[in-house]
N, C-alpha and C positions, 0 to 999 in steps of 0.2 A: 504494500500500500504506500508506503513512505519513501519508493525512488526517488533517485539523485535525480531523475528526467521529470519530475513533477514540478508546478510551478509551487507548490505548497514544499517540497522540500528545497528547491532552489530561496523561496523564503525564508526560510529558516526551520522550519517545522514547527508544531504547534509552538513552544514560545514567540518566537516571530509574530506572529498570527493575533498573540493577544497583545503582542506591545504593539503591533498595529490597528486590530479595533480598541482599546482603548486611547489611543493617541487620536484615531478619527473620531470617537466619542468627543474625547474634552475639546478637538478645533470647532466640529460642533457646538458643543456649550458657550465656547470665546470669542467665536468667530459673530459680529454683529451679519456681516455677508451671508452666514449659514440662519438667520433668524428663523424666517418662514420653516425650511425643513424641521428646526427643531422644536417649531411648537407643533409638529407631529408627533413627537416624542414625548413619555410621560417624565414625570420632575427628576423621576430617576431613572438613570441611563444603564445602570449595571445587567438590567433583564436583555436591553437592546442590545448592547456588547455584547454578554454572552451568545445572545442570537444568532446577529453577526459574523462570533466567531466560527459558530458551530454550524452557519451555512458555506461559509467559505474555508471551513477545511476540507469540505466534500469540493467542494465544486472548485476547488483549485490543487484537487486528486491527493487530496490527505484523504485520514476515518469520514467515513458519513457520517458525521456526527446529530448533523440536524437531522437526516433518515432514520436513524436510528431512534433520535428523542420525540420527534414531531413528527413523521414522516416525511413524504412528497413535500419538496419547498413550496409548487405551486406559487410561484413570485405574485405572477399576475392577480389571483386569489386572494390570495394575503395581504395585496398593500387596493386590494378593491375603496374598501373604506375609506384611504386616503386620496384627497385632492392631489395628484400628482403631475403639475405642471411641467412645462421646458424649466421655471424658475430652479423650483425644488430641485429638477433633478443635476443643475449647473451646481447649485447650491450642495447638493453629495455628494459631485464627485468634488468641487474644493477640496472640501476637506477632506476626500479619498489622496487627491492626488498634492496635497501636502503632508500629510501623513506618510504618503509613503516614497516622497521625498526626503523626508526627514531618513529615512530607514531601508531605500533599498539605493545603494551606489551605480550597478548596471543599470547605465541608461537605458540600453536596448531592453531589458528585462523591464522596468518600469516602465515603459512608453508600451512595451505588450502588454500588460498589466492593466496599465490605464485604459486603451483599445477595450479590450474583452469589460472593465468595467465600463463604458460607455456606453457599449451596445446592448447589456444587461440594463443600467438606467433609461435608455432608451426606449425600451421594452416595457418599460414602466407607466411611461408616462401615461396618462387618461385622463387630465382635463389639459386641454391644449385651449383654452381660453377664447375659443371660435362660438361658444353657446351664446344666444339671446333670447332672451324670453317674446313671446308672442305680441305681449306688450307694447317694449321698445322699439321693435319693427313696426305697430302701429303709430306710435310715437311721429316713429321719424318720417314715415309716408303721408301724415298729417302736415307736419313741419314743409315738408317737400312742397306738396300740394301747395300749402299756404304764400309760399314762398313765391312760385311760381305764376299767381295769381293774384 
């Protein structure tokens, strides 16, 4: 499980893995830039780190750990609940990819790193901020109208 050919042991292996979700937690917490994403998150961060860690040892070919404790990550499912705009998701990977700035030296290895998480927040996203309500389209077809006459 724990190859030298795996991005999760090219990481370090699990310790790595927590100095990096908790290093992404607290730029969260600091980061004024990360606000919005973090008031997705409840007052305490330790549940979401753990999460974190334990979906990204599987899926960066360490233990399945989140398979094992929760099942199926099912991403899309999971973050249903949340408003997940372009904002939010510029606002992750920040502090994704200061974190592991701080902590991974190969640049080619960290720019793949970032890549694969981009297109996993990518994946995420589900209000892309294009909705209007029934309303405001009447609104403005009012406004038009009027304007025009």
């Amino acid at each position: 499980m724990n190859t030298p050919h795996t991005p999760y042991a090219k990481l370090g292996g699990a310790p790595a893995l927590q100095t990096l979700t908790r290093r992404f937690y607290e730029l969260m917490d600091e980061l004024p830039e990360a606000w919005s994403i973090r008031q997705m998150h409840p007052d305490n961060l330790k549940g979401s780190q753990e999460s974190l860690f334990q979906f990204l040892s599987g899926w960066l070919g360490g233990p399945p750990l989140f398979m094992q404790n929760r099942g199926h990550p099912r991403l899309r499912m999971r973050h249903a609940p949340y408003a997940i705009s372009p904002t939010a998701r510029d606002e992750w990977l920040l502090c994704m990819r200061l974190a592991l700035a701080e902590q991974v030296d190969d640049e080619l290895f960290r720019q793949a790193l970032m890549l694969a998480f981009e297109q996993m927040a990518q994946h995420l996203i589900n209000d892309t901020g294009e909705q209007t309500c029934a309303h405001s389209d009447h609104a403005a077809e009012a406004e038009a109208h009027s304007a025009a006459h």
